[in-house]
C-alpha positions as CSV (number, residue, x, y, z in Angstrom):
1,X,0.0,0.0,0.0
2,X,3.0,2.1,0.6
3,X,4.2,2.5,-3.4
4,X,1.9,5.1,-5.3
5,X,1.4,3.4,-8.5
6,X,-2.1,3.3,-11.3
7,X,-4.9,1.8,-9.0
8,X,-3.7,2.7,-5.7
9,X,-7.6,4.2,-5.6
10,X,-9.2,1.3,-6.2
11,X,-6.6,-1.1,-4.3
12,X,-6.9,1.2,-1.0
13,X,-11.0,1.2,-0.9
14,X,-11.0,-2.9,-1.5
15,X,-8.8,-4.2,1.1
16,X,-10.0,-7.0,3.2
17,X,-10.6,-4.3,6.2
18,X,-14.5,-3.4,5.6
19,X,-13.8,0.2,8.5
20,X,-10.7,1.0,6.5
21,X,-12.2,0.5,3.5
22,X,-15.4,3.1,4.3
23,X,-13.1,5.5,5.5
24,X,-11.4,5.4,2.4
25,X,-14.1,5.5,0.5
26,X,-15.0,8.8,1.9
27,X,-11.7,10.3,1.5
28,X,-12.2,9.6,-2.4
29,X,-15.8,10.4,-2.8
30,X,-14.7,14.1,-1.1
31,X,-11.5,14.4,-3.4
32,X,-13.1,13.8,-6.6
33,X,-16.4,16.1,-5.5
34,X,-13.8,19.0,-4.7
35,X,-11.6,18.6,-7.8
36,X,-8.7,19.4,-5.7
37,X,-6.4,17.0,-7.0
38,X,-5.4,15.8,-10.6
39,X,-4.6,12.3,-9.8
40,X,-6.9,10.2,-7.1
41,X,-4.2,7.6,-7.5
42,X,-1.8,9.8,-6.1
43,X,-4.3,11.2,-3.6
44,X,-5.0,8.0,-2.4
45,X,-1.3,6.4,-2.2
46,X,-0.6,9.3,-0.3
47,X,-3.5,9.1,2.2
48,X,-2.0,5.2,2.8
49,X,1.2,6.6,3.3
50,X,0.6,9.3,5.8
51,X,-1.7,6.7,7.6
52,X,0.7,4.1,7.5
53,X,4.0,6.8,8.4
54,X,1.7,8.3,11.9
55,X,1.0,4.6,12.8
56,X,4.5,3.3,12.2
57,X,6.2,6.3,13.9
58,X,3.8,5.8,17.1
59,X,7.0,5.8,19.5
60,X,8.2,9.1,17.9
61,X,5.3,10.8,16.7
62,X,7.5,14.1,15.8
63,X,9.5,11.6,13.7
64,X,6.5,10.6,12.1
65,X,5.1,13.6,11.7
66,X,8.4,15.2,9.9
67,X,8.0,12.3,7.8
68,X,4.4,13.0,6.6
69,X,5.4,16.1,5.7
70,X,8.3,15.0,3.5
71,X,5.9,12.4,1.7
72,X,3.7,15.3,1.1
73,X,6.6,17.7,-0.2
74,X,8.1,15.7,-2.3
75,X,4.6,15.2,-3.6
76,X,4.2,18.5,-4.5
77,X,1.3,18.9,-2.8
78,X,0.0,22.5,-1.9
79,X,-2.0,23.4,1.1
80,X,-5.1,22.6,0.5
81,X,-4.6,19.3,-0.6
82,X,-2.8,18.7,2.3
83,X,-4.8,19.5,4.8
84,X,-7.6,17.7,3.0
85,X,-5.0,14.7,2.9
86,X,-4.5,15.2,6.9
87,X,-8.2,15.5,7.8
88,X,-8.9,12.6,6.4
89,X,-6.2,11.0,8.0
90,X,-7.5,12.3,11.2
91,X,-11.0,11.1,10.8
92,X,-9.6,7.8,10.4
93,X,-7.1,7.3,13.2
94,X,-10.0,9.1,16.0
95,X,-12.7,6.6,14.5
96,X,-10.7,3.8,14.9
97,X,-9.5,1.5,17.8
98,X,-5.0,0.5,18.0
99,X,-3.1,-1.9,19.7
100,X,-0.7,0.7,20.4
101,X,-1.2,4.5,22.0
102,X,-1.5,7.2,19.0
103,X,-2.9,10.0,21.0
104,X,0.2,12.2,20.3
105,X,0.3,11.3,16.8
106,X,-3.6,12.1,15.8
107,X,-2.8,15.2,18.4
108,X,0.0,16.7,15.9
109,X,-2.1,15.8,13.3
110,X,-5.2,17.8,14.1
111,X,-2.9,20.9,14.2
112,X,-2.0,20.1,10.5
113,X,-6.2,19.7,9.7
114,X,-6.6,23.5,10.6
115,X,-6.6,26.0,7.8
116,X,-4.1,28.9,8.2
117,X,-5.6,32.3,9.0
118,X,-4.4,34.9,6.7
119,X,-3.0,38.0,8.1
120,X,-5.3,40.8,9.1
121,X,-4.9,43.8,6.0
122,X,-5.6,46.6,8.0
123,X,-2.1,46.0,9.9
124,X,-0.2,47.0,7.0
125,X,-2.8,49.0,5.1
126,X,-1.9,52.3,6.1
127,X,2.1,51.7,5.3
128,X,0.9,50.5,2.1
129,X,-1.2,53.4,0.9
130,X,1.4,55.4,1.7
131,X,3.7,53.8,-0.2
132,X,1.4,53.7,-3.1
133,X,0.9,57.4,-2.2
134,X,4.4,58.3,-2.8
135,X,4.8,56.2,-6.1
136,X,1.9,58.1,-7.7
137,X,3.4,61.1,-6.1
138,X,6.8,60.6,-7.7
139,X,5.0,59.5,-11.2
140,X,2.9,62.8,-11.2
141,X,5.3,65.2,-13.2
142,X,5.3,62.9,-15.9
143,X,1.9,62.3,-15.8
144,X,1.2,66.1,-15.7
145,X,3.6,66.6,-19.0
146,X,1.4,64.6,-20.8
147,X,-2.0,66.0,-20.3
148,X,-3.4,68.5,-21.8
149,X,-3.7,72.2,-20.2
150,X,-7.2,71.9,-19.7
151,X,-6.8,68.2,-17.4
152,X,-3.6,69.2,-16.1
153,X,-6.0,72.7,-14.4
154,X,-8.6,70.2,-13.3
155,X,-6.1,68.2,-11.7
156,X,-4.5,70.6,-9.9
157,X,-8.0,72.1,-8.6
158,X,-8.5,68.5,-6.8
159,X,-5.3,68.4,-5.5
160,X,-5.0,71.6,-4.1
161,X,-6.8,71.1,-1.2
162,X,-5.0,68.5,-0.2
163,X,-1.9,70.8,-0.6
164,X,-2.9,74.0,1.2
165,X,-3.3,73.5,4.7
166,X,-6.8,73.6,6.7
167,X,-7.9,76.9,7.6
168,X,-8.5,76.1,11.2
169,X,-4.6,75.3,11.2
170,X,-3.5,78.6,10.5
171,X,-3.1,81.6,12.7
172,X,-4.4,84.9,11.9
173,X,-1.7,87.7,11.0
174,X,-1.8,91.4,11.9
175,X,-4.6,90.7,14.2
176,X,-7.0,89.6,11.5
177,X,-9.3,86.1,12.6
178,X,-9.2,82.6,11.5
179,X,-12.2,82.7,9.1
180,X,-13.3,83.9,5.8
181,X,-15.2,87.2,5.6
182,X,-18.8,86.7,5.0
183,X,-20.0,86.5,1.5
């Protein structure tokens, strides 16, 4: 079971184990609904491998869980398809009964199972629109060569305010106040 070769699917879900062989059977069904990956032969020779590497390795379950890993680099496998590789995995090894302990193993595993949260945008979101900011701002000569008179005026009218400072930021000179006169 351990060599990924043409029928690995249909060796793995007709073994002579009847639980294995439904849990197996579900792994497949869900990999070929959610297209994820090319080859089910490969799919499945690697869900036997990762099963067979956690249960082997259940004296050093770090050991086997490096290994798992490997198997699923030098796969090629990208993230989803392993962590659909490793929940299934998972639901195996909790829904079935061992001879020896594999509680750290399936442990180790179930951190794999869990997708990886993507890092919040508004961290970086104001150091980014500043830098895009002061790309623009460094393109904008150029830009205002090649317009005509008319877009470059209308340009300049919407950037000005940003430009000039507030009025409530300035101080009056010579005694005169902070607003405009009335109209």
């Amino acid at each position: 079971m351990s060599k990924r070769n043409t029928g690995a699917a249909e060796a793995a879900i007709a073994t002579e184990n009847e639980h294995f062989n439904g849990y197996a059977l579900a792994f497949l069904c869900k990999a070929k609904e959610d297209g994820k990956f090319p080859d089910m032969d490969t799919a499945m020779g690697l869900y036997c491998e990762v099963l067979d590497t956690i249960q082997a390795h259940h004296d050093e379950p770090l050991k086997g869980d490096r290994a798992a890993d490997a198997l699923m680099d030098k796969a090629g496998m990208n993230e989803e398809q392993r962590r659909d590789i490793y929940q299934a995995v998972h639901r195996y090894l909790v829904g079935s009964e061992f001879d020896v302990d594999l509680s750290v193993g399936i442990a180790l595993l179930k951190g794999r199972t869990k997708a990886k949260e993507a890092p919040a945008w508004t961290a970086g979101a104001r150091v980014e629109l500043q830098e895009l900011v002061r790309r623009e701002l460094e393109h904008l000569p150029a830009t205002m060569e090649s317009l005509e008179p008319k877009d470059r005026i209308a340009i300049l009218c919407k950037l000005l305010p940003y430009a000039l400072p507030r009025l409530n930021n300035v101080e009056g000179r010579e005694g005169r106040s902070n607003e405009w006169p009335p109209l």
